[in-house]
N, CA, C and O atoms as a GROMACS GRO file, in nm:
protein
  596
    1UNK      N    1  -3.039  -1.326   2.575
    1UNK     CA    2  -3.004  -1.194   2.620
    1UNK      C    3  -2.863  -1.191   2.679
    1UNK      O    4  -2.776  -1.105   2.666
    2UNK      N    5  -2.862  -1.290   2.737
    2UNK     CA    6  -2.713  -1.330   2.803
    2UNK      C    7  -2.616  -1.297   2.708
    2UNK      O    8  -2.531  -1.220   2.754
    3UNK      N    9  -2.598  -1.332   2.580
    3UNK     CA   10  -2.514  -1.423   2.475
    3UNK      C   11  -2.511  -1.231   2.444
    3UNK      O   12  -2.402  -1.174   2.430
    4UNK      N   13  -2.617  -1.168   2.437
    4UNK     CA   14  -2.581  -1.053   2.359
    4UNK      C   15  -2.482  -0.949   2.475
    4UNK      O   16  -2.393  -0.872   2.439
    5UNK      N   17  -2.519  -0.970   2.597
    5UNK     CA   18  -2.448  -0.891   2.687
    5UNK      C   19  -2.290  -0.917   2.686
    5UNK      O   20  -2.210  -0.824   2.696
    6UNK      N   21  -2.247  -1.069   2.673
    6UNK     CA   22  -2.132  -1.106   2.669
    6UNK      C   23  -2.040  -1.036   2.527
    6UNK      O   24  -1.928  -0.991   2.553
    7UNK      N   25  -2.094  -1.029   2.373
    7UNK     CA   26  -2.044  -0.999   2.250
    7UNK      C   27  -2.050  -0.837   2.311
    7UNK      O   28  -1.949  -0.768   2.308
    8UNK      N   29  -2.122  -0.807   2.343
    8UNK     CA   30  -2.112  -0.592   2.390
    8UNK      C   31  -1.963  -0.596   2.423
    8UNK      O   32  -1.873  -0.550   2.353
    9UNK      N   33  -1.951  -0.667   2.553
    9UNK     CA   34  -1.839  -0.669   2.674
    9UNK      C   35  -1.716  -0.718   2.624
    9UNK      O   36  -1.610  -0.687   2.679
   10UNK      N   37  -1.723  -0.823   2.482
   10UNK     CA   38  -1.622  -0.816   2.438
   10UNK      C   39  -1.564  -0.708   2.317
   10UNK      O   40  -1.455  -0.688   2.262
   11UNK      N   41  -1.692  -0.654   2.309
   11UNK     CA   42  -1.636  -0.519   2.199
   11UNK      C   43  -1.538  -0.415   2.262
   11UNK      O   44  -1.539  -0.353   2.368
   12UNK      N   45  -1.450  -0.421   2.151
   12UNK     CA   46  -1.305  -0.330   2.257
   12UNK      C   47  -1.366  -0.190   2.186
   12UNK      O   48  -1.418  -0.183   2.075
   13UNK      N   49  -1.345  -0.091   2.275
   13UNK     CA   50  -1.343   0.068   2.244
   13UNK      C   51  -1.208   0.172   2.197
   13UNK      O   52  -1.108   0.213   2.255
   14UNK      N   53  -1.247   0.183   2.105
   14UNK     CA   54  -1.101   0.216   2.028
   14UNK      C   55  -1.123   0.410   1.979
   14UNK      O   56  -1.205   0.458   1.901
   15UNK      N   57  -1.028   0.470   2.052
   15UNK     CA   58  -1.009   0.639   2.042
   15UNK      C   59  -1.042   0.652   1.881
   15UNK      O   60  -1.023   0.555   1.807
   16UNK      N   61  -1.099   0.792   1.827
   16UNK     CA   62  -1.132   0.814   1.752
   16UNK      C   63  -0.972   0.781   1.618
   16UNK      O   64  -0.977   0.733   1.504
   17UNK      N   65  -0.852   0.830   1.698
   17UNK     CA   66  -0.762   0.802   1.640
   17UNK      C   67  -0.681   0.666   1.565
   17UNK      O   68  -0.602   0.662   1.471
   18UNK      N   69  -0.733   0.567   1.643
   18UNK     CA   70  -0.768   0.461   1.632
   18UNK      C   71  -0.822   0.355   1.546
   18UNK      O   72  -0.808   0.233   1.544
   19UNK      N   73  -0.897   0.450   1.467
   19UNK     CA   74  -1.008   0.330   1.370
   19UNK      C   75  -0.964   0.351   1.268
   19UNK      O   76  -0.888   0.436   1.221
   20UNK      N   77  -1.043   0.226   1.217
   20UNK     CA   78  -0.974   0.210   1.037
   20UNK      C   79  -0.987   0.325   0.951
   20UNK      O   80  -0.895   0.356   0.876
   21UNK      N   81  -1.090   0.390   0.956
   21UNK     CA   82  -1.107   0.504   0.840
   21UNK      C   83  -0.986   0.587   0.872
   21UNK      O   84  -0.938   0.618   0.763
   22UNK      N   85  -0.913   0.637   0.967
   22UNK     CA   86  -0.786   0.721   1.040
   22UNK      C   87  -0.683   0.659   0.968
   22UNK      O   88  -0.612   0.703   0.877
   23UNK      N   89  -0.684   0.571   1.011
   23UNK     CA   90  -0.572   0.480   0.962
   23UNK      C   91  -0.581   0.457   0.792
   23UNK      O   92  -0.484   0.479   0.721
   24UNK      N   93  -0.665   0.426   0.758
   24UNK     CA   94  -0.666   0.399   0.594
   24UNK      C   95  -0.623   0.593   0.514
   24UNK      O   96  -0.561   0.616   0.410
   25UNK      N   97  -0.699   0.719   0.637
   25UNK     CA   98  -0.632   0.805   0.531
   25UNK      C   99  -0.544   0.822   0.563
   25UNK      O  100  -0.497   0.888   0.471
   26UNK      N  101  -0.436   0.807   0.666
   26UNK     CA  102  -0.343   0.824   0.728
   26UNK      C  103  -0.228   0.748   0.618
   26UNK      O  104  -0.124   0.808   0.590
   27UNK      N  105  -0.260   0.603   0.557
   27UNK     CA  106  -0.207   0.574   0.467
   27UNK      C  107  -0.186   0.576   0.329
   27UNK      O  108  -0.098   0.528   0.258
   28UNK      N  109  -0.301   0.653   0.304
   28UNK     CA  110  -0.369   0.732   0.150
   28UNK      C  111  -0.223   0.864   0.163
   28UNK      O  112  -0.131   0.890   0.086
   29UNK      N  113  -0.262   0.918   0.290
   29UNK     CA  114  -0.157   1.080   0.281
   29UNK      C  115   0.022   1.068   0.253
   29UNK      O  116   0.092   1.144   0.187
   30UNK      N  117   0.070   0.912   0.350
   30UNK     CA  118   0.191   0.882   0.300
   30UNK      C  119   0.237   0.840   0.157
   30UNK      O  120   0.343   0.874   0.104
   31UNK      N  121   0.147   0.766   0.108
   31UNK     CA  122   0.126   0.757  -0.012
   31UNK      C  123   0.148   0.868  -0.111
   31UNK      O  124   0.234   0.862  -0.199
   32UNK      N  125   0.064   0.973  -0.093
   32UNK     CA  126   0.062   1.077  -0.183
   32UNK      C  127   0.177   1.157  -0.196
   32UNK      O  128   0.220   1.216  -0.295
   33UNK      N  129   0.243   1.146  -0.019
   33UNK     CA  130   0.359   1.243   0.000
   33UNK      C  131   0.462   1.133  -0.059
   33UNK      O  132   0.563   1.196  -0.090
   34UNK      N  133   0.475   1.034  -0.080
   34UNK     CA  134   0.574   0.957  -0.126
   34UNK      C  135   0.556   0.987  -0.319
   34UNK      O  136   0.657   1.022  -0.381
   35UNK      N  137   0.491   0.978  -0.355
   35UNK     CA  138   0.456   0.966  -0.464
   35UNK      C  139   0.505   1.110  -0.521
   35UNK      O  140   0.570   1.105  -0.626
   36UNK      N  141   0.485   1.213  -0.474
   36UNK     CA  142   0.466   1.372  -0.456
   36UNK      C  143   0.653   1.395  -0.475
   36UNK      O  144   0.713   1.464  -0.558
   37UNK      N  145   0.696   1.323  -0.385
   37UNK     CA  146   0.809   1.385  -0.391
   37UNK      C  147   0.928   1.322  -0.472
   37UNK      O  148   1.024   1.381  -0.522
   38UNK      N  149   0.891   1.157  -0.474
   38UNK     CA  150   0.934   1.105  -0.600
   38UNK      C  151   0.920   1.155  -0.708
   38UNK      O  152   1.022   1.196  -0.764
   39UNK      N  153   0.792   1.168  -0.770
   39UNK     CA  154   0.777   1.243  -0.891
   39UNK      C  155   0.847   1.410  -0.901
   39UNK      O  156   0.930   1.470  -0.969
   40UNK      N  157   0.791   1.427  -0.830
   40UNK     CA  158   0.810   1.566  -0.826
   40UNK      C  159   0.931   1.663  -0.774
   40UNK      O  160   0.980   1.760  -0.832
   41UNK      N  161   0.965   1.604  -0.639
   41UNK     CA  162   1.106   1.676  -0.573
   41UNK      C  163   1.194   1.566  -0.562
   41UNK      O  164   1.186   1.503  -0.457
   42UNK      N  165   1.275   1.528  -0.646
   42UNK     CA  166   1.406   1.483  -0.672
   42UNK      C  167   1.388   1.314  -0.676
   42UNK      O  168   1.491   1.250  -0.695
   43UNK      N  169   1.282   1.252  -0.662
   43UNK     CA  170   1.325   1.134  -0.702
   43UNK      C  171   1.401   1.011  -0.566
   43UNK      O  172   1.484   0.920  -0.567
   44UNK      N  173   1.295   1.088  -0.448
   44UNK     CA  174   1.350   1.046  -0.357
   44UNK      C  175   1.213   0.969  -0.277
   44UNK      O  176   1.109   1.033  -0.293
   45UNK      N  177   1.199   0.851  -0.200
   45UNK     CA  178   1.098   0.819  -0.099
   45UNK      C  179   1.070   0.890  -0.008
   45UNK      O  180   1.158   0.882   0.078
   46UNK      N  181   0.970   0.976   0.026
   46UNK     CA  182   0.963   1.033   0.179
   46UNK      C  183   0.844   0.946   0.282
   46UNK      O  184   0.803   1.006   0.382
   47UNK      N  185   0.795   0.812   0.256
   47UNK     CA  186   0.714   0.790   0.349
   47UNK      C  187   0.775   0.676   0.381
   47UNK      O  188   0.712   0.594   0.448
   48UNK      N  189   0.873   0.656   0.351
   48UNK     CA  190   0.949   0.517   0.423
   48UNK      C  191   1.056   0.473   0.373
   48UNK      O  192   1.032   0.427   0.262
   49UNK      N  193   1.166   0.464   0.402
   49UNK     CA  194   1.330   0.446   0.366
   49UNK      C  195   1.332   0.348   0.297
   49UNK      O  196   1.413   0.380   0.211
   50UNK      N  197   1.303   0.261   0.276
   50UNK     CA  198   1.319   0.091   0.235
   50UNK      C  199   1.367   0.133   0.092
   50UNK      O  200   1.466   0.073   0.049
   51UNK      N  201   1.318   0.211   0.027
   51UNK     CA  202   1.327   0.207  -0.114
   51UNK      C  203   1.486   0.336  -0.101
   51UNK      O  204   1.571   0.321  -0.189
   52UNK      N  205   1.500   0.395  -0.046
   52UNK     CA  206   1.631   0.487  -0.005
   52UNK      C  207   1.700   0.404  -0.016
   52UNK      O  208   1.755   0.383  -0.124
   53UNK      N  209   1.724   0.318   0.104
   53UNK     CA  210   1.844   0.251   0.133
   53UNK      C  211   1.867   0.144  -0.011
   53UNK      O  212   1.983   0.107  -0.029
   54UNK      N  213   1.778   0.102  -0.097
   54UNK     CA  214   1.809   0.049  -0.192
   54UNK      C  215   1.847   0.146  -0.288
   54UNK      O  216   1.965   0.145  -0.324
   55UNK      N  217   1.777   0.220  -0.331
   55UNK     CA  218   1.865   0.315  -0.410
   55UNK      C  219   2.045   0.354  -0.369
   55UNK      O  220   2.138   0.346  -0.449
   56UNK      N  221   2.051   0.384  -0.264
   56UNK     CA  222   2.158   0.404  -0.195
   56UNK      C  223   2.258   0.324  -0.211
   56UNK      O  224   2.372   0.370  -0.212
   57UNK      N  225   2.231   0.185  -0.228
   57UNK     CA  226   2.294   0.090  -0.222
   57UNK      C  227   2.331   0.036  -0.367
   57UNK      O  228   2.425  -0.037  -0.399
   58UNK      N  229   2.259   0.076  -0.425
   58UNK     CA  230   2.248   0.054  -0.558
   58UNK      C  231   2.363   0.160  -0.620
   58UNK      O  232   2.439   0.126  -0.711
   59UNK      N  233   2.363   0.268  -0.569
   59UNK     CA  234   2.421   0.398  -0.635
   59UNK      C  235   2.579   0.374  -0.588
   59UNK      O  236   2.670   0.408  -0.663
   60UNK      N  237   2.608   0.312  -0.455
   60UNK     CA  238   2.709   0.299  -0.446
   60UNK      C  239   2.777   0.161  -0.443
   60UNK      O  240   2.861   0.120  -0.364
   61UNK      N  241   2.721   0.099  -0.550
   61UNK     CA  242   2.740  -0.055  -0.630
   61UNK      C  243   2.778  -0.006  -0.723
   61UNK      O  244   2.892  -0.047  -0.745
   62UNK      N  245   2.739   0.074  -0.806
   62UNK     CA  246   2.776   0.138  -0.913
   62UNK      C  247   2.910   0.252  -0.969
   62UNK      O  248   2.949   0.297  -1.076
   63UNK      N  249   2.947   0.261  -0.818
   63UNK     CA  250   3.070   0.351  -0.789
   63UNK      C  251   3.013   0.510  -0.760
   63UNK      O  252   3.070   0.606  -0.709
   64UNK      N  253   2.904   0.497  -0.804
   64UNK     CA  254   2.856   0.696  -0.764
   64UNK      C  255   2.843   0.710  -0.605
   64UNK      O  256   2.737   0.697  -0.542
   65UNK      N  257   2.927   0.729  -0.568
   65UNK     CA  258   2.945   0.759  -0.423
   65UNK      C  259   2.867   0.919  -0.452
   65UNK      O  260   2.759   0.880  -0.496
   66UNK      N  261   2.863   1.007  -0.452
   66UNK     CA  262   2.768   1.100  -0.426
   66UNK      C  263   2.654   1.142  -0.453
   66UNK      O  264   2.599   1.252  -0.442
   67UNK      N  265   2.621   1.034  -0.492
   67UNK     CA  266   2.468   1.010  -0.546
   67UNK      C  267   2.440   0.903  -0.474
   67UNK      O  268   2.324   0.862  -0.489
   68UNK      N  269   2.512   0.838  -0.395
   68UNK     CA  270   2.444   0.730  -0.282
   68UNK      C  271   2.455   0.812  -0.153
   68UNK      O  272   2.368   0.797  -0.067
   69UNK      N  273   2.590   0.927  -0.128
   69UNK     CA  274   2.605   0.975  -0.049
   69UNK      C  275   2.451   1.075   0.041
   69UNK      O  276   2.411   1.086   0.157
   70UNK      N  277   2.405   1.134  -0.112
   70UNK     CA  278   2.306   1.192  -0.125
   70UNK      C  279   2.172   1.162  -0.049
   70UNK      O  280   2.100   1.248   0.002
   71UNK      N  281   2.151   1.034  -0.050
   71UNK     CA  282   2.037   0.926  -0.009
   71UNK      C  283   2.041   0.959   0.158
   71UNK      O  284   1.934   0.984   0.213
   72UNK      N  285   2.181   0.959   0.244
   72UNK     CA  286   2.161   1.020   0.361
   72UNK      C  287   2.051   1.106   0.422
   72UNK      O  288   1.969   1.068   0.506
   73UNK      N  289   2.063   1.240   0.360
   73UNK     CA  290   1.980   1.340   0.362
   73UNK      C  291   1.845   1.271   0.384
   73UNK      O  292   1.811   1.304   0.498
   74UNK      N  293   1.749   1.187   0.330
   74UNK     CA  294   1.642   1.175   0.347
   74UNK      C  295   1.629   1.044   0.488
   74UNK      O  296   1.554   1.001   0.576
   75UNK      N  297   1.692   1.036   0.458
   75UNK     CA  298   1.730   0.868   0.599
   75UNK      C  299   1.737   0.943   0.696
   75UNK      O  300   1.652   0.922   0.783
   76UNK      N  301   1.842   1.064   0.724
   76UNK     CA  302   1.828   1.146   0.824
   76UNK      C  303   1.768   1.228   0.857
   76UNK      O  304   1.777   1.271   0.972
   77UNK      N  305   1.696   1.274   0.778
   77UNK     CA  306   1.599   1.335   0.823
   77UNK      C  307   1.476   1.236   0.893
   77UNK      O  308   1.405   1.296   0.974
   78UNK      N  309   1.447   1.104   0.870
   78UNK     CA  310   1.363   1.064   0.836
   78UNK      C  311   1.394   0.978   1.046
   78UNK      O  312   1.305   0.962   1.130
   79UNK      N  313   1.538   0.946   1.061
   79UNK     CA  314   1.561   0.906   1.173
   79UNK      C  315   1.534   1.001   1.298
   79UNK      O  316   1.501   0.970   1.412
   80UNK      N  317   1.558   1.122   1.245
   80UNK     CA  318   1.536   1.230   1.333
   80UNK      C  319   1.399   1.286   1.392
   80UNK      O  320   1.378   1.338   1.501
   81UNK      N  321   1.281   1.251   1.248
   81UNK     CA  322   1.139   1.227   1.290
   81UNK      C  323   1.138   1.166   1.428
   81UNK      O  324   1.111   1.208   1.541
   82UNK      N  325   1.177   1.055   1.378
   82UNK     CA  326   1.170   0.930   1.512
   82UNK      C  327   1.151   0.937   1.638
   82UNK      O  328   1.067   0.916   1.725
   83UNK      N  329   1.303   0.988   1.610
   83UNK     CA  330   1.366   1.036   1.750
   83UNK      C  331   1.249   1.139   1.841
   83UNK      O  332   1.188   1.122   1.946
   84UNK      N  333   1.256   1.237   1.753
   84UNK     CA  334   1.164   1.392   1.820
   84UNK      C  335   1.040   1.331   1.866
   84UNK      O  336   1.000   1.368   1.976
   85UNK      N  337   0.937   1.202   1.769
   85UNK     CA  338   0.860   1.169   1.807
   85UNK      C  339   0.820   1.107   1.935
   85UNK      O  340   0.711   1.104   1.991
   86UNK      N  341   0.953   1.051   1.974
   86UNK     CA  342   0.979   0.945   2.114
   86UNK      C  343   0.977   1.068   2.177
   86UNK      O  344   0.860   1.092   2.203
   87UNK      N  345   1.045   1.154   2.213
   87UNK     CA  346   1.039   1.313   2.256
   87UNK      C  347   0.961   1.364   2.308
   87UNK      O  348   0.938   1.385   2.427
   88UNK      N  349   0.893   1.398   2.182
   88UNK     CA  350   0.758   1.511   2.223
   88UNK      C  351   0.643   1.423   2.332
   88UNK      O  352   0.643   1.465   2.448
   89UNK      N  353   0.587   1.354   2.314
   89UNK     CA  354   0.459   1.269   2.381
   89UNK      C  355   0.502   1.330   2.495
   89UNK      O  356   0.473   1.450   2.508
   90UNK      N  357   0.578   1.264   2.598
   90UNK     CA  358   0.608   1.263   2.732
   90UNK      C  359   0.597   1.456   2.768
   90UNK      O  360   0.548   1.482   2.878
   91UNK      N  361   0.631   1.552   2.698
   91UNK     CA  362   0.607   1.701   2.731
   91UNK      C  363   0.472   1.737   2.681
   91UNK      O  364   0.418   1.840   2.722
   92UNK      N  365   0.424   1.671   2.609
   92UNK     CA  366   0.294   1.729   2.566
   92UNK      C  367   0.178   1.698   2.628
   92UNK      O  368   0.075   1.764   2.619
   93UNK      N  369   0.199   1.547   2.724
   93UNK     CA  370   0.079   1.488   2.786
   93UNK      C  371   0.109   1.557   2.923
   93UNK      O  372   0.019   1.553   3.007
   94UNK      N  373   0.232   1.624   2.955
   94UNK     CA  374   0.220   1.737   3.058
   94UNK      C  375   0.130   1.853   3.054
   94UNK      O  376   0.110   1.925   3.152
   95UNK      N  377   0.066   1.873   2.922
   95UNK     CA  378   0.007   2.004   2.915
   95UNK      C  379  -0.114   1.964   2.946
   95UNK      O  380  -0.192   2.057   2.961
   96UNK      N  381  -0.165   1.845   2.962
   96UNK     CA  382  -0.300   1.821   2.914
   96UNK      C  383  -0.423   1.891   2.829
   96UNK      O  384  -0.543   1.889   2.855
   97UNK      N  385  -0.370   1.940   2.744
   97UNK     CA  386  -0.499   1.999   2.644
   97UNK      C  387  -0.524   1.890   2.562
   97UNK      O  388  -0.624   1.821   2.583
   98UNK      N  389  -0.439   1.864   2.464
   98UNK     CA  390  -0.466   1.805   2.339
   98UNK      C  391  -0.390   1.694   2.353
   98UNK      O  392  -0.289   1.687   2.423
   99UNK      N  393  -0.450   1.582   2.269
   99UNK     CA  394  -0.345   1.438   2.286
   99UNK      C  395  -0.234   1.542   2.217
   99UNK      O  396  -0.241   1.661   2.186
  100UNK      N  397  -0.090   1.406   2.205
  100UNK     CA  398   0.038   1.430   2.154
  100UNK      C  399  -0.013   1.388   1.939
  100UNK      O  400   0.037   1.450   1.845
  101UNK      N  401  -0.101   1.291   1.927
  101UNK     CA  402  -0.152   1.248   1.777
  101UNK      C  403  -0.240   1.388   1.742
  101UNK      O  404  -0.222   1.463   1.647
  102UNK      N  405  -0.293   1.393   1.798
  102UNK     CA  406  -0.386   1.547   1.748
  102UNK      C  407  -0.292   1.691   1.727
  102UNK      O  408  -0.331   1.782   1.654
  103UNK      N  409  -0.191   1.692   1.786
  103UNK     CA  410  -0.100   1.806   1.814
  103UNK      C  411  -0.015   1.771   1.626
  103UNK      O  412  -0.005   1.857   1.539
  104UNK      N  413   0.027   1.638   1.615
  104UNK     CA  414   0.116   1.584   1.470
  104UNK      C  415   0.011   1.621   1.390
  104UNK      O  416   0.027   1.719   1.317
  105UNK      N  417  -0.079   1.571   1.390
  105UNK     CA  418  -0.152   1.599   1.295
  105UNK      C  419  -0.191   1.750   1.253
  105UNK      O  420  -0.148   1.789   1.145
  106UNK      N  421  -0.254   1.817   1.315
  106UNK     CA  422  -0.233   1.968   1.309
  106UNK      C  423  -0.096   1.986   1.282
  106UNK      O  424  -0.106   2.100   1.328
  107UNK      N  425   0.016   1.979   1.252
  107UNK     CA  426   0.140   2.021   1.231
  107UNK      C  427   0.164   1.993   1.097
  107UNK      O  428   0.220   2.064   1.014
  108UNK      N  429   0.112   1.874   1.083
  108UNK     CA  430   0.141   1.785   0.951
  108UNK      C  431   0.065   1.860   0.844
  108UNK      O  432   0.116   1.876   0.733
  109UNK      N  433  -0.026   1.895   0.867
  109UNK     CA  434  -0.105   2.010   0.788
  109UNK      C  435  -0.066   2.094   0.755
  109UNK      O  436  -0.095   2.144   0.646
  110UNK      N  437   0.049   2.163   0.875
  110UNK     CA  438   0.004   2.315   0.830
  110UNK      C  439   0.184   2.317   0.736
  110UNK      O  440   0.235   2.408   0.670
  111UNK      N  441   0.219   2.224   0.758
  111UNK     CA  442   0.360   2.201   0.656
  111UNK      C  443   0.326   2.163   0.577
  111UNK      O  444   0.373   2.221   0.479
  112UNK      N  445   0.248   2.074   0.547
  112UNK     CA  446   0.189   2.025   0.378
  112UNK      C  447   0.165   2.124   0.324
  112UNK      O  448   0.228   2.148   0.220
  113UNK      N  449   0.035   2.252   0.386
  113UNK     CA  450  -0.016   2.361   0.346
  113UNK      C  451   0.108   2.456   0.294
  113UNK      O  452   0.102   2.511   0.184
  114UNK      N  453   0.217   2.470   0.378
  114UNK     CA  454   0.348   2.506   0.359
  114UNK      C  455   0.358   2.485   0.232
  114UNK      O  456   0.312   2.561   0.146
  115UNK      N  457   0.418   2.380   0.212
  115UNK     CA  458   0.491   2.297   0.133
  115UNK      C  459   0.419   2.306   0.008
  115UNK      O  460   0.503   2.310  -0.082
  116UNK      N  461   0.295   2.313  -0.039
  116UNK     CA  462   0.216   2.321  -0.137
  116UNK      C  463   0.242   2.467  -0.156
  116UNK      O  464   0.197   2.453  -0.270
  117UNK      N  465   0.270   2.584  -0.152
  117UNK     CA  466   0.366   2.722  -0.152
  117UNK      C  467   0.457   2.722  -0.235
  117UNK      O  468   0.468   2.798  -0.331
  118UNK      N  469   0.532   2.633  -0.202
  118UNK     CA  470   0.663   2.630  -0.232
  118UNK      C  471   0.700   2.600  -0.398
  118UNK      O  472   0.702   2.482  -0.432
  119UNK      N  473   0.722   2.679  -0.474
  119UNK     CA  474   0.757   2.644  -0.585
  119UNK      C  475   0.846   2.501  -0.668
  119UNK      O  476   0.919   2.431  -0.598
  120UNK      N  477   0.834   2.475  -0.788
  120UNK     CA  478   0.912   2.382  -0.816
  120UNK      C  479   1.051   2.438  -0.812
  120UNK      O  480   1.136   2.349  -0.812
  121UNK      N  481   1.090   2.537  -0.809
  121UNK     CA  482   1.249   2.583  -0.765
  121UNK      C  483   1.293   2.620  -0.661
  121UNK      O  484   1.380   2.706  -0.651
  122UNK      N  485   1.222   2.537  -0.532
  122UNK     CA  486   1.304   2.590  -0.432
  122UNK      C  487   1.390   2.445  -0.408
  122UNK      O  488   1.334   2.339  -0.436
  123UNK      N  489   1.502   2.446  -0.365
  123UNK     CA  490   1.590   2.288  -0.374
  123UNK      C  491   1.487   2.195  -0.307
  123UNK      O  492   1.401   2.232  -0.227
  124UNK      N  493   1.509   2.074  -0.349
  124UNK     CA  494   1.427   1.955  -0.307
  124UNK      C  495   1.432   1.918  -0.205
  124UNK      O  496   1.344   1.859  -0.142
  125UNK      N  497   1.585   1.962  -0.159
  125UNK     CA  498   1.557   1.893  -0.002
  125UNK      C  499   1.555   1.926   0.098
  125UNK      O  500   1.591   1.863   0.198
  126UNK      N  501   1.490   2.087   0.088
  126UNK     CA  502   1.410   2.143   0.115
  126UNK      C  503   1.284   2.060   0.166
  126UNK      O  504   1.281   2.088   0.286
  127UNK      N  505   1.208   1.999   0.147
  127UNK     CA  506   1.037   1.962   0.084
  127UNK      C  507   1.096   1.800   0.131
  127UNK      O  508   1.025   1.729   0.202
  128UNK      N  509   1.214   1.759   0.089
  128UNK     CA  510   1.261   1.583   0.128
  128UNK      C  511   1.263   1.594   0.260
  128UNK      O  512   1.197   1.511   0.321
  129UNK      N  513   1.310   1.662   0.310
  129UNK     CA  514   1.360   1.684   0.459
  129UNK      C  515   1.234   1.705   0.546
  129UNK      O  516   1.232   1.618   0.633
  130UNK      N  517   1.129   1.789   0.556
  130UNK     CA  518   1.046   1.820   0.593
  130UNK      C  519   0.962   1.735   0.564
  130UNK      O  520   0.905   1.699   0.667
  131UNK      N  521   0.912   1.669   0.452
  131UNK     CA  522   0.807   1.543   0.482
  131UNK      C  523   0.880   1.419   0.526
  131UNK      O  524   0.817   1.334   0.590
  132UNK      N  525   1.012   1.401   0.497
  132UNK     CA  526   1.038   1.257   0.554
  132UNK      C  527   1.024   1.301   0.706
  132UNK      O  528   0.962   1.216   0.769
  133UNK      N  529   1.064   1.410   0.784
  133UNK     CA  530   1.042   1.442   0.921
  133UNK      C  531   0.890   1.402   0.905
  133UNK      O  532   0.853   1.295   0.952
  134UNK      N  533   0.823   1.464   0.857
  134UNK     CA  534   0.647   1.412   0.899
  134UNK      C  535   0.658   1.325   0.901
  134UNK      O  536   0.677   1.274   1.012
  135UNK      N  537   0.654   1.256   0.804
  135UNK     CA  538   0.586   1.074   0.746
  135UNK      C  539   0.622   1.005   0.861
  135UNK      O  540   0.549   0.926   0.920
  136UNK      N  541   0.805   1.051   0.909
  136UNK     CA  542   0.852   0.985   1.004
  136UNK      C  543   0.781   0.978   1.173
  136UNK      O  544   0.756   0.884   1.248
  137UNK      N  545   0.767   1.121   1.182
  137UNK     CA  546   0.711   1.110   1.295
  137UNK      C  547   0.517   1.075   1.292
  137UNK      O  548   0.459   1.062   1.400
  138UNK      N  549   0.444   1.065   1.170
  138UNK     CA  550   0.375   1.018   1.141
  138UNK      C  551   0.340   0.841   1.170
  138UNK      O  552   0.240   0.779   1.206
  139UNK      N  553   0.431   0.818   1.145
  139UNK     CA  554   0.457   0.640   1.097
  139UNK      C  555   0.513   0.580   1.254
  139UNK      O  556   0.484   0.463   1.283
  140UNK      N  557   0.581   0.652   1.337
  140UNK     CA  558   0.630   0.663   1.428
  140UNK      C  559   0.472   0.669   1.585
  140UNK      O  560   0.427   0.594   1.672
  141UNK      N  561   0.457   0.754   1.551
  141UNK     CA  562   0.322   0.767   1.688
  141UNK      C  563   0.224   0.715   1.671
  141UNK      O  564   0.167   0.677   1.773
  142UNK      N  565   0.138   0.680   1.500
  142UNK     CA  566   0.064   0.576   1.494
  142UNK      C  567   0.090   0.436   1.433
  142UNK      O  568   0.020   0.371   1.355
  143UNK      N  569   0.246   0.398   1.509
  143UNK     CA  570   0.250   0.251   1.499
  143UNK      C  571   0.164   0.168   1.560
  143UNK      O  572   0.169   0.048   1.536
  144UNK      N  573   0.105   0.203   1.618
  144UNK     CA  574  -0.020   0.103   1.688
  144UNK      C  575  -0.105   0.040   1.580
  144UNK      O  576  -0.147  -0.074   1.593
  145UNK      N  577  -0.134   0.125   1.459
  145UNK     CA  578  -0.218   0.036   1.288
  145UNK      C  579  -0.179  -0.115   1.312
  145UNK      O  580  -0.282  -0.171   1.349
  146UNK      N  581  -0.125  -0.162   1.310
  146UNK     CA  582  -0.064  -0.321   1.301
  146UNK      C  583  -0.131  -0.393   1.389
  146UNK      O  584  -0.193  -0.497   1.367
  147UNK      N  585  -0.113  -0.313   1.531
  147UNK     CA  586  -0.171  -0.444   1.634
  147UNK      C  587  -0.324  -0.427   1.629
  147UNK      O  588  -0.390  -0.529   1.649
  148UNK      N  589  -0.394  -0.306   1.604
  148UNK     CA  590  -0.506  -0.273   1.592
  148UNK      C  591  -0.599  -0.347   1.481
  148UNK      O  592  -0.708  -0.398   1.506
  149UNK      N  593  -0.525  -0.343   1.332
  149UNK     CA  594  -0.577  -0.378   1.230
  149UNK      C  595  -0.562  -0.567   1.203
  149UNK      O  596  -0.611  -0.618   1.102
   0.00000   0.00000   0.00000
């Protein structure tokens, strides 16, 4: 009985936000938005730069400076997530209603919902700008996946 009280006490309690199923769709949705906007709006990464900055780098190996120049746009947008994300928490846990992850998430929605509106002719970076801001501030507030998983 002992032995079972001790394995309870070491079970850690982890916020709903927290657990793997969150986290696994959380990485299903960057996925899709990466995939989404590659294919679809210009051929660009929006759930994580790595593949930007190689393109980027690539484009201006090649001498096309404005087609590497271009690659900015999504990097910055994508730094600026970041930033806002470090930001917001600290004013929002002033309100105490809703965590600061529950507040992104509801947001992240209702711009996807947006964004699914939006025709294939409205400019791309339009739609680049606005999900690399998500993904970013997405990828940004639940960096905790790593130490958790």
């Amino acid at each position: 009985m002992k032995q079972e009280a001790d394995l309870d006490s070491e079970k850690q309690i982890y916020l709903t936000c927290e657990k793997y199923y969150i986290f696994e769709l959380l990485i299903f949705a960057a996925g899709m938005m990466g995939a989404y906007t590659f294919n679809l709006r210009g051929g660009v990464f929006c759930n994580a730069q790595t593949a930007n900055v190689v393109l980027m780098a690539l484009a201006f190996g090649k001498g096309e400076i404005a087609n590497g120049v271009y690659y900015l746009i999504p990097i910055s947008a994508y730094i600026a997530g970041a930033s806002i994300s470090e930001i917001l928490p600290r004013r929002v846990r002033k309100i105490h209603f809703l965590r600061w992850d529950t507040y992104l998430v509801g947001f992240e929605m209702l711009i996807l919902f947006l964004i699914g509106f939006l025709p294939l002719s409205v400019p791309v970076q339009i739609v680049q700008v606005l999900i690399n801001f998500i993904c970013s501030m997405q990828y940004n507030t639940f960096r905790q996946t790593a130490s958790v998983m």
